[in-house]
C-alpha positions, 0 to 999 in steps of 0.5 A, spaced: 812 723 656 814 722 663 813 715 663 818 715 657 823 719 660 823 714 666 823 708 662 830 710 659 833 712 666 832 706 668 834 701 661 842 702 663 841 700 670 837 694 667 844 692 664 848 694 668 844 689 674 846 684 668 853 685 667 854 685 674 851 678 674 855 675 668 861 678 672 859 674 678 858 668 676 865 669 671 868 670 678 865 665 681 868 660 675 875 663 675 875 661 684 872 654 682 877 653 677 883 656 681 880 651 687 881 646 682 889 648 680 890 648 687 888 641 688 891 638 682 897 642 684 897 638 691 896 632 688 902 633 684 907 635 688 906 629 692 907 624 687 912 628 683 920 627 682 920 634 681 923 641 685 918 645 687 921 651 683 920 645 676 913 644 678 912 651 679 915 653 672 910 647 669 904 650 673 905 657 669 906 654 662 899 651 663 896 656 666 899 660 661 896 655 655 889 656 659 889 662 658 891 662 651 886 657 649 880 661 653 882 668 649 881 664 643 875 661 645 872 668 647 
């Protein structure tokens, strides 16, 4: 009986170790993406005839298209 009552104390803390896995490794991906951004954005700016203030309004607008296609890929 005590066996059984030390099993299901210690079941959530299993899943919670795995929650907080998948949150690092998302975490982890959104850096490795935001890196990319910045990079692209570097890239794009020096070789852009565009004002800081249009690319900058350009880099929302995908980014908010990014994160629409991610929540519909969810």
């Amino acid at each position: 009986m005590l066996v059984n009552r030390l099993a299901l104390r210690y079941e959530p803390l299993t899943q919670t170790h795995s929650v907080k896995d998948i949150l690092a490794e998302k975490d982890a991906e959104l850096r490795q993406k935001q890196r990319e951004i910045d990079r692209l954005y570097g890239k794009l700016a020096a070789a852009s005839p565009l004002t800081d203030a249009e690319l900058r309004q350009t880099l929302a607008k995908a980014l908010q298209r990014l994160a629409q296609e991610e929540r519909q890929g969810l």
